[in-house]
N, C-alpha and C positions, 0 to 999 in steps of 0.2 A: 476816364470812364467811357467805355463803346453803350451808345443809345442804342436802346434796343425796342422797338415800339409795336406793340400787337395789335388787332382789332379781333374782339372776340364775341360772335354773331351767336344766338339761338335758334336753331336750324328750326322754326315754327313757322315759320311762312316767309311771306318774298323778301329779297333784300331791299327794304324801304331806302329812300331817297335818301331820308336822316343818316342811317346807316352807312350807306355809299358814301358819305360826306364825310362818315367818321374814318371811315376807310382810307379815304383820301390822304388826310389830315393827316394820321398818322406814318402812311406809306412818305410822301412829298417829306414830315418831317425827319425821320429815318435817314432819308437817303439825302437831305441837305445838311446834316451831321456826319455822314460818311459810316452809318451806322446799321441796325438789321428791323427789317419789318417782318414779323408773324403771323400767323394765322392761326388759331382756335377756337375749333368747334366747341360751345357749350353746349353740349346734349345729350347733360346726365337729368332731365326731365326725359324721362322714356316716354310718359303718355304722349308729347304733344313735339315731340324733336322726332322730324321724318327723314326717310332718308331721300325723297323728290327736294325737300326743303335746301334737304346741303348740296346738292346738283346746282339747285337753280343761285344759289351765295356762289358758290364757285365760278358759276359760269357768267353770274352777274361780273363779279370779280375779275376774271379773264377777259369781259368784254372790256370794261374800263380799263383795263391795261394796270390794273392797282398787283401785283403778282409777288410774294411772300420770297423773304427769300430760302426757305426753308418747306420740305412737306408740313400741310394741317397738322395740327395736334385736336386729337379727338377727348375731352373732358373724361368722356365713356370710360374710358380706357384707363384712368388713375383715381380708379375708388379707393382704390385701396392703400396708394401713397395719402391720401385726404386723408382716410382712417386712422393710419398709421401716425401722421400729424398729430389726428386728435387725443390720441392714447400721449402722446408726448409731453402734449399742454396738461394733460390727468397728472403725470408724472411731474409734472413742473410744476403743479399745484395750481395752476392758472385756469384749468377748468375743472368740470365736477360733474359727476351721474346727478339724472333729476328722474324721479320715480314719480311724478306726475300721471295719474291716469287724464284719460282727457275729459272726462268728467271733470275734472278739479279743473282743467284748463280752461274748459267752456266757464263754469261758474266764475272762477277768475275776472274771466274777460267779461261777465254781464256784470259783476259787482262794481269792477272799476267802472262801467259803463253807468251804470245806475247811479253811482256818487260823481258825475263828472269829469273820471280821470279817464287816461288814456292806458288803453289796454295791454299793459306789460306784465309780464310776469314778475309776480311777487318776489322771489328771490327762497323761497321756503325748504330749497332741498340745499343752499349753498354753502352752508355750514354747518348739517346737519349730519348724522352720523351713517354710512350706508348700512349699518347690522340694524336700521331702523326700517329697511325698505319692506316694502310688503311682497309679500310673495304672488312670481308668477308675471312680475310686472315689468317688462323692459325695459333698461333706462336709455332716454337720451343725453348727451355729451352737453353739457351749455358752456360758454365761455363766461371765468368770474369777472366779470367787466368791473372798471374803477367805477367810485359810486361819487368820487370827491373831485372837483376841480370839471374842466374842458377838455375837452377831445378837441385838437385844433390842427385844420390842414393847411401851408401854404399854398394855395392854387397858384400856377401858372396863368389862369385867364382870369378867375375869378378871385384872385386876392387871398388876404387871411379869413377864413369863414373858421369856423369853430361851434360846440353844440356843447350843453353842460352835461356830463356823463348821468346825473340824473335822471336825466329825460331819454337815457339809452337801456336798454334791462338787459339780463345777461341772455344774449341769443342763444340758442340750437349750433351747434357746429355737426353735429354727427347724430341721425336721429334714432328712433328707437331702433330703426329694422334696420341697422347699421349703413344706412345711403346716407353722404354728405348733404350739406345745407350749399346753397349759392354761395354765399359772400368768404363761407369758409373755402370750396375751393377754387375761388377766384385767385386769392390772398395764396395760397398753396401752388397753383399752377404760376401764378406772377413772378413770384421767388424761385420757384424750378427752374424758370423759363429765363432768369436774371434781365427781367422786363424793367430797364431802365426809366420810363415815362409812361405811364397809364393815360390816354386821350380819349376824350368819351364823351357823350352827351349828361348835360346837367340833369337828368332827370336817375342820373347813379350819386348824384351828388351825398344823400341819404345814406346807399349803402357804404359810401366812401369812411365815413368816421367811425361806422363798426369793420370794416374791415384794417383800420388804421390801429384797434387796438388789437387784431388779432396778429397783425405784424409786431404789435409792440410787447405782445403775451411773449412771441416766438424771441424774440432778442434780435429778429431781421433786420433791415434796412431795410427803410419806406423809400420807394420809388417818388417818383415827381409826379403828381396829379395836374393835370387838367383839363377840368370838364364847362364842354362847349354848348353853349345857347342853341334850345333846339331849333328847326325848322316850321315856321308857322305860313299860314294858308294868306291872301292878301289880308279875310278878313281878321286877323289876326286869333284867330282860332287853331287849335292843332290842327297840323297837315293831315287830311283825309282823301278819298277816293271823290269826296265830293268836291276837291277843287280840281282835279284833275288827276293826272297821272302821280303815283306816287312810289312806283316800285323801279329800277333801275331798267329790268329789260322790258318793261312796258314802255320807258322811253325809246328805248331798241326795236319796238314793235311801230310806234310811232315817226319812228324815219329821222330820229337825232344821230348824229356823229358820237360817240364813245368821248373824242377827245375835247367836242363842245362842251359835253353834260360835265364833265371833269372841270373844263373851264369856270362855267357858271359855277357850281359846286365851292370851287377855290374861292369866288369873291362871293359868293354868300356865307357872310360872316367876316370873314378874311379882306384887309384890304393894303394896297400899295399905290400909293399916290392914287393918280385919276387912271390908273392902266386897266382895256377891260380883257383887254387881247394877251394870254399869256399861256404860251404852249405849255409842253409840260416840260420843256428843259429849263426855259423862263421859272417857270415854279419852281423848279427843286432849288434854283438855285437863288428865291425868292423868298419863301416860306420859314419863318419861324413864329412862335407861339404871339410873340410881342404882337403880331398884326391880328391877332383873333379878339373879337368886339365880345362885349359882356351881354348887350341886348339879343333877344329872336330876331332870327332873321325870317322876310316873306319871300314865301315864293313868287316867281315875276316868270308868270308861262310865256309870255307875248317878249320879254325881254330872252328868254331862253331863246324861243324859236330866231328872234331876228340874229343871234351871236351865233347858233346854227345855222343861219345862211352864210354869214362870211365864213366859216369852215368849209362848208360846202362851194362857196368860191373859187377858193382857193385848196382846193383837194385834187390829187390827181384823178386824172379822166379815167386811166384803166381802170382804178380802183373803185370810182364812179359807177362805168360802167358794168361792173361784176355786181354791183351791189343793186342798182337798177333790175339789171336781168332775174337774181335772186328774187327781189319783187314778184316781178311780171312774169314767174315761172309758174303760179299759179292759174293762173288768165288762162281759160280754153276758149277767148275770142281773139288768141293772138300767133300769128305763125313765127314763132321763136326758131332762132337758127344763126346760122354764119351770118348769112344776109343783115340778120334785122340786127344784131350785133355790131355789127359792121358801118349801118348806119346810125345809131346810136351812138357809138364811140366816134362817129364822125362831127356827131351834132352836139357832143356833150360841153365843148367849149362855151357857147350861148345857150343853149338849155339850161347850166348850172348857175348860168346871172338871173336866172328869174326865182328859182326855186331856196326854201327854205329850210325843207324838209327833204327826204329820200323819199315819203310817199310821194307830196308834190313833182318830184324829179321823175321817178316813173311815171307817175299819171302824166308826165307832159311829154314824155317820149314814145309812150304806146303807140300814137297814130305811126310811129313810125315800123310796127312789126303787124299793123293790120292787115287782113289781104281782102280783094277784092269782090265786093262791091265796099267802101270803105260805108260807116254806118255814120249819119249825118245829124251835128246837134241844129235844133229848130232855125238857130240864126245864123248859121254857116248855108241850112237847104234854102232861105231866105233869100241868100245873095247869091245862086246861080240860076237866075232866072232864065228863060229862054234866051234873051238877048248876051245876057253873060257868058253864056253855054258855047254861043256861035263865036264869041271875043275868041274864047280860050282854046278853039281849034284855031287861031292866029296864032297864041300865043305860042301853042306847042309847037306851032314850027317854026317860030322867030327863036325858040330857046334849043331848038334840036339843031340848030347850024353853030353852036357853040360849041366850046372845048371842054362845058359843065363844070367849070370852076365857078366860084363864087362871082369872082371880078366881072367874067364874059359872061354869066346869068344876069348881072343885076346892066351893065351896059347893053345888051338886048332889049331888056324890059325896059330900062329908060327910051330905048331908042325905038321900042312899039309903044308908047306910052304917045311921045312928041310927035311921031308918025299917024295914027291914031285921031291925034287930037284930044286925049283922057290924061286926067292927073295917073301920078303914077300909084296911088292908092283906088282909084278905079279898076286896076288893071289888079293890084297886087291881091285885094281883099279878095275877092271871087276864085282869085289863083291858089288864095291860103286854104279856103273852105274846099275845092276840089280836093289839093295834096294832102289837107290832116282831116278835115269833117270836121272842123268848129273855126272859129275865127279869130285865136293867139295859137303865136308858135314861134318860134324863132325869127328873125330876119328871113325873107323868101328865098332870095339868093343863097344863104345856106342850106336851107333846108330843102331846095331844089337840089343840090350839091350833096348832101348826105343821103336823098331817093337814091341818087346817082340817075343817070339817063334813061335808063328801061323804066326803070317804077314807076318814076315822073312823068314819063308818055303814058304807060299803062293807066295813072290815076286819070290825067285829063282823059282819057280816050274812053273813061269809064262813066265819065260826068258828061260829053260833046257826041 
């Protein structure tokens, strides 16, 4: 059997976090079977499926690097294979016209309501004769659902779950104004698409046992289900906007790495011994169902960001620094160019040990594309008082007979520091607050080295 695994989005708004996760899941497990991942747009809800919505899934998708290996499939576009399904089941005797006005339907639903039950349809047109319908009155399609025994699914995460057909009534597959129902052409695109494993969040868990008997109407083969514990908030509430970020490129907007959020992603929910670090080739060849946990998982922002600094550790600098600049292209307090590029990519070695994020990464490189007069935070103007002021025209020419590499900067400064008579944090602090205008930044000796020679004179000579 070739595994074939979809993720199938409602193009209604952003690609939530949960979604991204299912996305994951299913792409890693795909390709660690040697098998095909998919993608299908559901967006045969016309009122509320946009076309900004499927932009931003795709492109959320592309960011993540999760990539199909096939073009979208658009739901839109097969009404009428669904239809044509539903006339089949008519044919097969497994479904049946229901000439229900909605009159009778609302009443329905308040009657069960009023006696305690739950609101199904009675079953009134199921065996009843159609030369009996009323005129004028469109019918919709229902599926004759079994009324006797269990509807029972073997889950892959979840186990044997099962629901007594009882408690299921015969659904809508095809409605009056001939547009398909969901679950019918979920079941109908699944089987087209010969979707070997259906992955998903538990909250389809539900529509899973009605779409189980309309696989079982058809005489098809049932795929392998399993559906994944959703994503919850610390406080164990659903994930909302109120705990934070919860859409994939709103992390993108936030300054995460693509291949962190996938990270995290992977061990929420999913685990493999104590490893938290695992790329994505680690993963595919990592990942099967067996490691997926039955509980919610929370989300852990402060555990995300710190797993996004070691990515950012260990990231290349060009790559760094394209991403930096991207940033700071917006800033019209910054002279962007060769230059300040230049010293960015110089300084991006020990800039990327401090930072966690990409905003943090630029915010700690700007001082480096400022021009002059540089613009001074309170406790950086603090520490170049007059007497600091007079130091640092020493300094500039104890550091202007060097060769401005790192080694001959920081052996100068030690060597005006012990000549002096000042610790060499005397010397340095007042040195950091002239060259960036605040008081952290890299090592001095570097970031004298990434000025390069001209700018480093020009800053002190701008403060002295």
């Amino acid at each position: 059997m070739t595994v074939r695994t979809r993720f199938a989005p409602s193009p209604t708004g952003l690609l939530h976090i949960g979604s991204a996760r299912t996305a994951l899941f299913n792409y890693l497990f795909a390709r660690h079977h040697g098998g095909e991942f998919l993608l299908r747009i559901e967006d045969t809800d016309r009122e509320r499926s946009t076309e900004a919505a499927t932009t931003v899934i795709l492109e959320g998708l592309e960011w993540l690097g999760i990539t199909p290996d096939h073009p979208p499939v658009f739901q839109s576009t097969r009404m009428a294979r669904h239809a044509e399904v539903a006339r089949q089941m008519l044919e097969r005797g497994c479904a049946y016209r229901c000439y229900c006005t909605p009159e009778e339907l609302r009443q329905m639903r308040e009657q069960a309501l009023a006696e305690g039950r739950s609101p199904r349809y009675d079953g009134r047109w199921r065996d009843r004769d159609p030369a009996e319908a009323p005129p004028g009155v469109p019918p919709a399609i229902r599926l004759k659902a079994p009324r006797e025994g269990d509807t029972v699914v073997e889950d892959l995460v979840q186990g044997t779950v099962r629901v007594a057909n009882a408690e299921l009534d015969d659904m809508i597959i095809l409605r009056s104004d001939g547009t398909p129902t969901y679950n019918h052409s979920v079941v109908v695109d699944d089987h087209d698409m010969e979707i070997s494993h259906v992955i998903r969040g538990d909250d389809h868990l539900t529509n899973t046992f009605r779409q189980v008997q309309i696989y079982q109407a058809m005489g098809w083969d049932l795929p392998r289900f399993a559906h994944i514990p959703l994503i919850h908030g610390a406080d164990g509430a659903k994930l909302s906007k109120r705990h934070g970020a919860v859409s994939a490129l709103e992390f993108r907007e936030q300054g995460y790495l693509p291949e962190a959020l996938c990270n995290y992603l992977l061990r929420l929910g999913w685990g493999h011994g104590d490893a938290e670090v695992i790329d994505r080739a680690e993963a595919i060849r990592l990942f099967d169902l067996d490691g997926v946990g039955r509980a919610p998982s929370r989300m852990d922002y402060a555990k995300l960001t710190n797993l996004n600094g070691i990515y950012i550790r260990h990231a290349d600098d060009e790559r760094l620094t394209r991403k930096v600049l991207q940033r700071l292209a917006h800033r019209t307090d910054l002279a962007l160019g060769s230059q300040a590029a230049g010293r960015i990519r110089a300084l991006m070695p020990p800039l990327k040990q401090r930072a966690k994020t990409l905003v943090e990464l630029a915010d700690a490189a700007a001082f480096l594309a400022k021009p002059l007069p540089l613009p001074m935070e309170p406790k950086a103007a603090s520490l170049l008082t007059p007497e600091a002021r007079l130091m640092l025209r020493d300094v500039a020419t104890a550091i202007a007979a060097t060769d401005f590499t790192p080694s001959s900067i920081d052996a100068a400064l030690r060597a005006f520091a012990d000549a002096s008579g000042r610790k060499l944090g005397q010397v340095a602090q007042p040195l950091r607050a002239a060259l960036t205008g605040s008081t952290a930044s890299p090592g001095i000796d570097a970031t004298l080295a990434a000025l390069g020679r001209e700018e480093a004179l020009a800053r002190l000579a701008a403060v002295t």
